[in-house]
KEKENU-28288 format. One line per field, with one value per residue (C-alpha): x, y, z; residue in three letters. Coordinates in pm, 1 decimal, always signed. Layout:
px <- X ...
py <- Y ...
pz <- Z ...
code <- ALA ...
//
This chain:
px <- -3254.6 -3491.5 -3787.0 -3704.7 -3442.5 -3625.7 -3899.4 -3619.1 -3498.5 -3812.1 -3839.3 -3515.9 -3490.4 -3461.4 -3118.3 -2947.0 -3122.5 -2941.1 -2615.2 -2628.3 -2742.4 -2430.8 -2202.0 -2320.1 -2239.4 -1925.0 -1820.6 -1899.6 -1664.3 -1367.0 -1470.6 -1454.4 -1158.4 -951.4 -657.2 -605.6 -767.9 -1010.9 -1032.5 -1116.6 -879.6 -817.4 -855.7 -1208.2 -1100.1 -1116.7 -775.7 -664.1 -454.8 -488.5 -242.5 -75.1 +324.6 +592.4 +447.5 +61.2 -70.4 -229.9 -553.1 -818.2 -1163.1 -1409.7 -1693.2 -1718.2 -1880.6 -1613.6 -1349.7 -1542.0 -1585.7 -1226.0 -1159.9 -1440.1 -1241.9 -874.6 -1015.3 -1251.5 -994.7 -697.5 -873.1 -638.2 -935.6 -1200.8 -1537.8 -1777.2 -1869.2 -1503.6 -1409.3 -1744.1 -1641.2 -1260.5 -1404.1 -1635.3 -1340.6 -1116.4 -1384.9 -1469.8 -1080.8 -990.0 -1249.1 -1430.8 -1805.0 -2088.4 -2265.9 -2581.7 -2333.9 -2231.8 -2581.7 -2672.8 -2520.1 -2466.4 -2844.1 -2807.1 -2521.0 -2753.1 -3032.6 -2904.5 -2572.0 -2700.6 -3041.7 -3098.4 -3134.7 -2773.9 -2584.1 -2343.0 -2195.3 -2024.5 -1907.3 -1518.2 -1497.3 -1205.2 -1391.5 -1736.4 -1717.9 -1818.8 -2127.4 -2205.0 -2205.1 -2415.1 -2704.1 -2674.8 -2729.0 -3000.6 -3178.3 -3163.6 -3317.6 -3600.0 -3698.2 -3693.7 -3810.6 -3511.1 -3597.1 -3274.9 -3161.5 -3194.2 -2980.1 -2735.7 -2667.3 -2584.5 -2380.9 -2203.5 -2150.6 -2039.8 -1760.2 -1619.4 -1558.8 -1426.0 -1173.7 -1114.3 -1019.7 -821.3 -606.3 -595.2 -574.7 -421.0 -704.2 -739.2 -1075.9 -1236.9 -1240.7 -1583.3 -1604.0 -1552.4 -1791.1 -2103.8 -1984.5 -1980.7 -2390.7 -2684.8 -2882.2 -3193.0 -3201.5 -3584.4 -3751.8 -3613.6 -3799.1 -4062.8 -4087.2 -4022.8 -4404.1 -4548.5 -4641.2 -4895.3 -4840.3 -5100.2 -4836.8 -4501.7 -4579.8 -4832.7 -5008.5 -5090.9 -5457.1 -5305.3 -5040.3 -5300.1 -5513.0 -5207.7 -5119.3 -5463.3 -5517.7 -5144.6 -5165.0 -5525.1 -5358.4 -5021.3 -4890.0 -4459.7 -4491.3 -4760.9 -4513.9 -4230.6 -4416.9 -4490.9 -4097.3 -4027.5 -4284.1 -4134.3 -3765.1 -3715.3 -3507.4 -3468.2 -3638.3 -3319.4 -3210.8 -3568.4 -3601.5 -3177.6 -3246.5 -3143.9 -3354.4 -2968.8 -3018.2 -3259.4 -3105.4 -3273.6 -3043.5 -3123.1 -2888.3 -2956.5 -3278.7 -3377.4 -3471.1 -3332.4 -3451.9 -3176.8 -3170.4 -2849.8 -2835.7 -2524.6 -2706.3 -2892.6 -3024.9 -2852.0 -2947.4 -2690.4 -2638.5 -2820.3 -3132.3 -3054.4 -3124.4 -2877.6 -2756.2 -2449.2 -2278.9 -2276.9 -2542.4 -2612.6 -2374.1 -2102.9 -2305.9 -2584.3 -2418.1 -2587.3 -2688.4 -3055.8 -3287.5 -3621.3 -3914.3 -4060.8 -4307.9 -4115.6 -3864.8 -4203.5 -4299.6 -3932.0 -4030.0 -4390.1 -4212.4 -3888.3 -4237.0 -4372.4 -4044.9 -3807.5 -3550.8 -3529.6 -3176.1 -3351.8 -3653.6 -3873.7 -3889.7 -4165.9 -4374.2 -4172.2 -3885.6 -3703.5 -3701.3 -3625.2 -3894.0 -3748.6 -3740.8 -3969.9 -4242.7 -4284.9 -4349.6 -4602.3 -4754.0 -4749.8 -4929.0 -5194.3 -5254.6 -5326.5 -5557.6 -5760.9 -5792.2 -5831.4 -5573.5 -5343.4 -5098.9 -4752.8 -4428.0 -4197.7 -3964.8 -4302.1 -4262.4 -3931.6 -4033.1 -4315.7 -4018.5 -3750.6 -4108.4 -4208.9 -3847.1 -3797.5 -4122.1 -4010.1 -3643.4 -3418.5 -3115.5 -3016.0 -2728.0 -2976.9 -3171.4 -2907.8 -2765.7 -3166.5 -3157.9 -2803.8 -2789.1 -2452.1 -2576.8 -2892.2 -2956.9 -2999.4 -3269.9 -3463.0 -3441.0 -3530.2 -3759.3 -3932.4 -4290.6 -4584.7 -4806.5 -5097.8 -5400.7 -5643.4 -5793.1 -5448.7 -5319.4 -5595.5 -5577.0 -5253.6 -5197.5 -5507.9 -5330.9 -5013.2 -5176.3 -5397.0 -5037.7 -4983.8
py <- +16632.2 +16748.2 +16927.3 +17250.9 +17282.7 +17130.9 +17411.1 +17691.4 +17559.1 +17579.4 +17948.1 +18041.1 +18127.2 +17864.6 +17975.9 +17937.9 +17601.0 +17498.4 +17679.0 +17496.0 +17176.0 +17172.7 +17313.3 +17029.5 +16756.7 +16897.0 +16902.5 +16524.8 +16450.7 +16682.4 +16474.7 +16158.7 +16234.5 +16418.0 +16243.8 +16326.9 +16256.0 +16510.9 +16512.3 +16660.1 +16759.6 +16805.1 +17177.2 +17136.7 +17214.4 +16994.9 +16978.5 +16837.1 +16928.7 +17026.7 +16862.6 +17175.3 +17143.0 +17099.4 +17061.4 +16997.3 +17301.6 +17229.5 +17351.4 +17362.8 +17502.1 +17560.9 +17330.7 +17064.7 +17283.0 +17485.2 +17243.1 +17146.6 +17461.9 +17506.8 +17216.6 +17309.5 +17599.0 +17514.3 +17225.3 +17425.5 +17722.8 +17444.4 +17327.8 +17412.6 +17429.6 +17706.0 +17720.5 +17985.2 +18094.2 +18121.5 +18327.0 +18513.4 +18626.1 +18735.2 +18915.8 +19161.0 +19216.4 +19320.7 +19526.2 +19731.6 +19759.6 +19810.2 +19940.6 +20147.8 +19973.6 +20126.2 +19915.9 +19929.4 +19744.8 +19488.2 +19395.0 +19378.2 +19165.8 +18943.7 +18877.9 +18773.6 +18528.5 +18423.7 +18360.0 +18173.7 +17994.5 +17912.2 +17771.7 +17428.4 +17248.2 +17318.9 +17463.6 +17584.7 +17787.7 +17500.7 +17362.9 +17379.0 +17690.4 +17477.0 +17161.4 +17318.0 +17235.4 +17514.8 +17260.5 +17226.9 +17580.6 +17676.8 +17394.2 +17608.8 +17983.4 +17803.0 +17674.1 +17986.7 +18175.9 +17914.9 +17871.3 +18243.5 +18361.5 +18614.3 +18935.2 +19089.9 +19311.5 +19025.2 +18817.1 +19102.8 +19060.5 +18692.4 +18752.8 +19004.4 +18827.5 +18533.3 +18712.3 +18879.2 +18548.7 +18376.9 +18678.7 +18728.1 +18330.8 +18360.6 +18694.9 +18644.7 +18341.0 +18164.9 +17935.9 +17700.7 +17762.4 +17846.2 +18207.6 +18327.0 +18638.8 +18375.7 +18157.1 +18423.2 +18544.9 +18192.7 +18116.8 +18237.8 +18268.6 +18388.8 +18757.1 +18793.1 +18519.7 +18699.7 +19050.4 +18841.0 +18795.3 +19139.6 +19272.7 +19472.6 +19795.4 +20063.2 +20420.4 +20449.9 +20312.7 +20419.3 +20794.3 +21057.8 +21208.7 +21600.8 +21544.2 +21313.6 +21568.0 +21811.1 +21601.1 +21486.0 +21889.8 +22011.7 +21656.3 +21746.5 +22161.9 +22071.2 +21851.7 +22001.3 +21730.3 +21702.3 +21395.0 +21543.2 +21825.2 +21611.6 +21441.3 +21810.9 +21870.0 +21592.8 +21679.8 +21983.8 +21910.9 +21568.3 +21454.2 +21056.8 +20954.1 +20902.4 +21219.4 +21400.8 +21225.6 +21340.9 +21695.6 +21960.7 +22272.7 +22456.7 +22277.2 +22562.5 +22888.1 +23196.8 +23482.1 +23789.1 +23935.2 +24298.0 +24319.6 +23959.4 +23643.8 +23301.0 +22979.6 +22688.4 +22338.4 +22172.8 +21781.9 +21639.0 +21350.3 +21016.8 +20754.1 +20433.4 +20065.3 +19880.3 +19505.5 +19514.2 +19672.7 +19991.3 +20372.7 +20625.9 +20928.8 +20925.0 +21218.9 +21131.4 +21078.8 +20769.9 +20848.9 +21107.5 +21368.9 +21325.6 +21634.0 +21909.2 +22233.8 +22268.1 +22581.5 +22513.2 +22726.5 +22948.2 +22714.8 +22480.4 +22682.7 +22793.6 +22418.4 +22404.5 +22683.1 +22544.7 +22253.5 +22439.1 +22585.2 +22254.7 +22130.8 +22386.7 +22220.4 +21917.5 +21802.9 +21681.9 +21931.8 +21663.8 +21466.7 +21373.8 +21609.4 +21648.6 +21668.8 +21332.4 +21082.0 +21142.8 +21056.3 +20788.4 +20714.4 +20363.8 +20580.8 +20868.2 +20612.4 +20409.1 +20767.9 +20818.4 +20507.0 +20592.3 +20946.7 +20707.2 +20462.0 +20786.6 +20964.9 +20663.7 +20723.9 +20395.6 +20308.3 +20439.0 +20434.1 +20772.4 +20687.8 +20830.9 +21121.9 +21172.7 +21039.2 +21329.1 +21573.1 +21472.2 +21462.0 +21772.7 +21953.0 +21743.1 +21854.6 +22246.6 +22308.4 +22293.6 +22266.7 +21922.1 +22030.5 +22185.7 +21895.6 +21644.8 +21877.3 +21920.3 +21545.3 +21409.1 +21221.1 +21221.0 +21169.2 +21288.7 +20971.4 +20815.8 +21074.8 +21066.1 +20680.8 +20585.0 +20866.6 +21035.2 +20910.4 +21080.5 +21247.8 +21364.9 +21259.7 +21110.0 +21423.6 +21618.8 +21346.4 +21333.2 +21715.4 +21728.4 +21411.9 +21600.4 +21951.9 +21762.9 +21576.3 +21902.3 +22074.3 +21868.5
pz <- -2488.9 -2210.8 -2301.6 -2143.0 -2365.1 -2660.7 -2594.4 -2558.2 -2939.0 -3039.9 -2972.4 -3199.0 -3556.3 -3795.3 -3914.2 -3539.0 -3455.0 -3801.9 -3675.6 -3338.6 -3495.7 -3690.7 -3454.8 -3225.2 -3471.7 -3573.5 -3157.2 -3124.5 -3422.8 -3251.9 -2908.9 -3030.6 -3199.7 -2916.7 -2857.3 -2473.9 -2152.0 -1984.6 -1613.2 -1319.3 -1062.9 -693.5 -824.3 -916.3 -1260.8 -1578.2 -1732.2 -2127.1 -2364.8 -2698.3 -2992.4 -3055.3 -3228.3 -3116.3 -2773.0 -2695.9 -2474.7 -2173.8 -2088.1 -1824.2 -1731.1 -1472.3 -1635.7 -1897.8 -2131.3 -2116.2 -2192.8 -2472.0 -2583.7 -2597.5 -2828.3 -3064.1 -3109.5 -3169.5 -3397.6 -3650.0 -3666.3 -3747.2 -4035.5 -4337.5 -4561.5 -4435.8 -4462.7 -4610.2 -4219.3 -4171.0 -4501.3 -4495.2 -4085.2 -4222.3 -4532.6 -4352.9 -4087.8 -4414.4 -4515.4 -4206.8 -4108.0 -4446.0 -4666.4 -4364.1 -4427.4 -4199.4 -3928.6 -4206.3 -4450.5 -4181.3 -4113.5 -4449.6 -4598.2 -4276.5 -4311.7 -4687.2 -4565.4 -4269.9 -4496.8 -4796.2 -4670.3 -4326.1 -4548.5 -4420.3 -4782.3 -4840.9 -4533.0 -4712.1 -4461.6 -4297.3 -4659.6 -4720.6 -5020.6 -5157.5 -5187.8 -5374.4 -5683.9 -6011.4 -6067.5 -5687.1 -5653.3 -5962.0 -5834.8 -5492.8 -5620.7 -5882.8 -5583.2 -5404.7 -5668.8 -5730.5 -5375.0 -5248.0 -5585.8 -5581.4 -5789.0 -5958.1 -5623.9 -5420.5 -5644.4 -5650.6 -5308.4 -5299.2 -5571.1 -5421.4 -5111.4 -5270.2 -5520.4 -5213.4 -5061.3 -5328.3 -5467.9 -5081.6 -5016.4 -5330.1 -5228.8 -4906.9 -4799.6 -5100.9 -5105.6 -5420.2 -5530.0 -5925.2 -6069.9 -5915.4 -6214.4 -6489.7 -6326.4 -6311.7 -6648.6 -6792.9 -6694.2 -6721.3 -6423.8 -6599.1 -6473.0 -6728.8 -6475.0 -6210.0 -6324.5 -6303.2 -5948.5 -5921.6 -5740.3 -6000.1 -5865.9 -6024.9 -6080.1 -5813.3 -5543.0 -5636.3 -5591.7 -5416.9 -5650.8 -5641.1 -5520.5 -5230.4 -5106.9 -5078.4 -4851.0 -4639.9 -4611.1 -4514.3 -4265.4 -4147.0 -4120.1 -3909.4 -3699.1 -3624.1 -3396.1 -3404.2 -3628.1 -3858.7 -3915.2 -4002.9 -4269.3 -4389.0 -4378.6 -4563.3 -4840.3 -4890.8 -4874.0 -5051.6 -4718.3 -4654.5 -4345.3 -4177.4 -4244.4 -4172.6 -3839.3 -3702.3 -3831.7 -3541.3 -3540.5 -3580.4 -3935.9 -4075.9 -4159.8 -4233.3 -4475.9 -4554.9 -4859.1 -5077.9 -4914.5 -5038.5 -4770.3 -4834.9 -4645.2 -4642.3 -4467.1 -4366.2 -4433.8 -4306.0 -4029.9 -4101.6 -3873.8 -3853.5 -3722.4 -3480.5 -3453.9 -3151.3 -3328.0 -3146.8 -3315.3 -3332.1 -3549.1 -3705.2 -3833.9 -4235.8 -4445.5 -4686.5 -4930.7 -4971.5 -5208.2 -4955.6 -4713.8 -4852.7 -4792.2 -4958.2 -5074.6 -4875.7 -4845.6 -4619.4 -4542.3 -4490.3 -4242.3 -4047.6 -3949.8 -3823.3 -3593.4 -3510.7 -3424.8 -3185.9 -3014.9 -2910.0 -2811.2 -2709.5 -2552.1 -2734.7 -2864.6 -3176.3 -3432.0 -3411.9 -3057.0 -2857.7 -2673.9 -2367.2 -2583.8 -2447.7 -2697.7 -3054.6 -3330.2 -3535.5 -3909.1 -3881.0 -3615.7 -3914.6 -4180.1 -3971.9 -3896.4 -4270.1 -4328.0 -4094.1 -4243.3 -4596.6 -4422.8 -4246.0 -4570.4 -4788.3 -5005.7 -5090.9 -4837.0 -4926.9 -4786.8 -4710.2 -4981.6 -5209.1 -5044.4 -5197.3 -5543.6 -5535.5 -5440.4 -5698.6 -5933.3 -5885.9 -5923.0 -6261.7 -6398.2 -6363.8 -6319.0 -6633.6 -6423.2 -6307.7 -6138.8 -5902.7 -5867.1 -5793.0 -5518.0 -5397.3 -5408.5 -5257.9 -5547.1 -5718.8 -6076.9 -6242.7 -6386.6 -6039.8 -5991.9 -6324.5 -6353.6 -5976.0 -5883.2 -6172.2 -6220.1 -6293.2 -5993.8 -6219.8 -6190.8 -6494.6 -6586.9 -6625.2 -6816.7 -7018.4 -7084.4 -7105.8 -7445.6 -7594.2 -7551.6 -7723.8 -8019.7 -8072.1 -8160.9 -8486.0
code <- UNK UNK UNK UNK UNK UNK UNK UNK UNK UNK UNK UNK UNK UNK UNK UNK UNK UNK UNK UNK UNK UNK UNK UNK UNK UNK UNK UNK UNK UNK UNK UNK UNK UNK UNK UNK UNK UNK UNK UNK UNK UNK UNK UNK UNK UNK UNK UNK UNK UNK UNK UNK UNK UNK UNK UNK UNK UNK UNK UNK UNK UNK UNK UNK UNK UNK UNK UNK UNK UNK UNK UNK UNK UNK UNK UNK UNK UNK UNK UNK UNK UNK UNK UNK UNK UNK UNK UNK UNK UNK UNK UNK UNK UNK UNK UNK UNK UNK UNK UNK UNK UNK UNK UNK UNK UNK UNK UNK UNK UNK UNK UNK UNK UNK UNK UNK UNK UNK UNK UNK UNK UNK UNK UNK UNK UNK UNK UNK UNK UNK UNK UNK UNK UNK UNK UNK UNK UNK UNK UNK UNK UNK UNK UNK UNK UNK UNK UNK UNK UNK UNK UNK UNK UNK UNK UNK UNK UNK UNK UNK UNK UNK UNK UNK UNK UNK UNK UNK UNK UNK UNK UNK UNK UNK UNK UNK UNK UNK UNK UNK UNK UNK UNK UNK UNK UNK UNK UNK UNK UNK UNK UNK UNK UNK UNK UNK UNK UNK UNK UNK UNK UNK UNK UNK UNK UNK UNK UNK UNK UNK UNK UNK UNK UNK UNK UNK UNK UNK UNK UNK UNK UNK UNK UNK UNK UNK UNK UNK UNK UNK UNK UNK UNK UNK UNK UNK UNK UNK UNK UNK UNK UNK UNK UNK UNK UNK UNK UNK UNK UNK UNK UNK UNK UNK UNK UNK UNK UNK UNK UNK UNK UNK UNK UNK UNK UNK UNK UNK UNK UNK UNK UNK UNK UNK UNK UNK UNK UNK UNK UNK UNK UNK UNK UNK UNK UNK UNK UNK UNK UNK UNK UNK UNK UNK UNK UNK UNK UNK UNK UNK UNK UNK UNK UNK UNK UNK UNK UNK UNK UNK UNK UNK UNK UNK UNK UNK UNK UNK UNK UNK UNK UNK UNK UNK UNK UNK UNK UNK UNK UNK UNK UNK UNK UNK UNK UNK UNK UNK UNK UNK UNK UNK UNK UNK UNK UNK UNK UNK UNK UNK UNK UNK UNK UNK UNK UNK UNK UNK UNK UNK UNK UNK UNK UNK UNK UNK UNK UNK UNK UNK UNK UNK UNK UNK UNK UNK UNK UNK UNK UNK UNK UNK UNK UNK UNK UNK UNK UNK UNK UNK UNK UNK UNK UNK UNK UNK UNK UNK UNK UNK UNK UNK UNK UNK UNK UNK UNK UNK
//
């Protein structure tokens, strides 16, 4: 190996030097073992065939590579017995043909695959599912959990992954392999260590508190810049980044009934990652209760309009200043952060934002039906346990046990 191309490995991620590593052992095998002549021809082509039945097909190609190439393929997609790369490729096709997963799914769980299968103590990717033994495969996920110090979600989605492979090869493929529920109901994978890698967060940094929304509102309301003004918006409306930063100024409505005026916002648009790492919008939200049509405030609907005056032509409410590019979810949170570091409050992420919402609707409206609608949220439950903390700070708490005990 030259070191031009030994420099050019170095530069890749760990998990494709392993994939190419293998994939380049696994080609001299099918070489070696290739039962027909390759040569080149008066054609300037290399010609072979490949041990096809009945008859062996005949092949050729413009390069060697190519050729090679070529065999690589018709020899790992032969093999009877498939591998966890192979299943783990035909079970996300099933599930995006069949099942209609998002991009954001894809890529999701393609990078747990990527990170624990394609992990270069094991490789399991490459590993025949048929031949893994229960024991084999219980040492893996063990491993997994020890050396990434998995916290309960992240062991959810290897899990995950893995059952859909396993009840997939077993379906679909007729594949002889173990029941994969029995086997994750039959051990104990030691989900109390795993709360214990969990990062232990303080009240202090899972939610803004109401002294720190006050300070981001008067920094924000001084500074009326387009992104300052979508941090306002989503303050005010509870609205996922995603959703804050596709939000089309047609998206505010203003009604006036029996002499009464009524402010709504329309959510039915979130942001969504590509493969490629590109942004777009996508016409749904997260989740199906996430369309919504919302109650908002006035104040609210008047930094929409500050914000259709700074850009009035743009496609998008908030955009840049010359109204070309849209401001994306990732740019408002890093703007968010540096609104904490300026006023030294503790560096939070948007998601607070939403906590302080759902917090502050919680601690005043009786009616969760409300709430849950406010929220996108499908069940109350996911709203009270996920996003209900409390945004007081130590004198109001203080006040507010003494004002309780004092009641005995």
């Amino acid at each position: 190996m030259d070191n031009e191309t030994m420099m050019e490995l170095a530069k890749m991620p760990e998990m494709e030097r392993n994939k190419m590593f293998r994939k380049r052992k696994l080609l001299e095998k099918y070489m070696r073992e290739h039962p027909y002549k390759i040569s080149l021809q008066s054609d300037g082509r290399y010609h072979t065939y490949l041990p096809t039945k009945p008859n062996r097909t005949h092949i050729s190609k413009k390069t060697m590579d190519e050729i090679k190439e070529a065999i690589f393929e018709f020899n790992f997609n032969k093999d009877s017995s498939p591998t966890f790369e192979k299943v783990f490729a035909l079970y996300i096709k099933e599930n995006i043909d069949v099942a209609g997963w998002s991009e954001a799914t894809e890529i999701r769980y393609t990078n747990i695959f990527n990170k624990f299968y394609y992990d270069d103590e094991f490789n399991m990717a490459y590993e025949k599912i048929e031949e893994i033994t229960e024991a084999e495969l219980y040492i893996f996920i063990k491993t997994m959990i020890r050396k990434y110090k998995l916290t309960i979600k992240a062991f959810q989605g290897l899990r995950t992954i893995t059952k859909g492979m396993y009840i997939y090869a077993k379906s679909e493929i007729n594949a002889n392999v173990f029941s994969i529920s029995q086997f994750f109901k039959d051990r104990d994978f030691h989900m109390k260590a795993m709360k214990a890698n969990s990062k232990k967060h303080s009240e202090e940094e899972m939610i803004f508190s109401d002294k720190e929304y006050e300070m981001i509102r008067g920094y924000c309301l001084e500074n009326l810049y387009i992104q300052n003004i979508g941090i306002l918006i989503a303050f005010e409306t509870g609205v996922r980044i995603g959703e804050l930063s596709s939000l089309e100024y047609s998206d505010f409505l203003k009604i006036i009934e029996d002499g009464e005026v009524y402010y709504y916002m329309n959510v039915s648009k979130t942001e969504t990652r590509s493969k490629e790492h590109s942004y777009k919008v996508k016409d749904n939200t997260k989740t199906e209760a996430g369309v919504r049509k919302i109650v908002i405030s006035e104040f609210a609907y008047d930094l929409a309009q500050k914000a259709r005056e700074i850009n009035p032509n743009g496609e998008y409410l908030l955009m840049t200043q010359n109204g070309t590019v849209r401001q994306r979810g990732g740019y408002l949170n890093k703007r968010l952060y540096r609104i904490c570091d300026k006023l030294g409050i503790v560096k939070k992420s948007s998601h607070k934002m939403r906590r302080y919402y759902a917090t502050s609707l919680l601690n005043e409206i009786n009616d969760e039906s409300l709430i849950k609608e406010q929220m996108g949220h499908s069940d109350i439950a996911t709203t009270r346990g996920y996003y209900y903390f409390c945004n007081k700070g130590l004198k109001e708490r203080r006040d507010a046990i003494n004002k309780a005990l004092n009641k005995r």
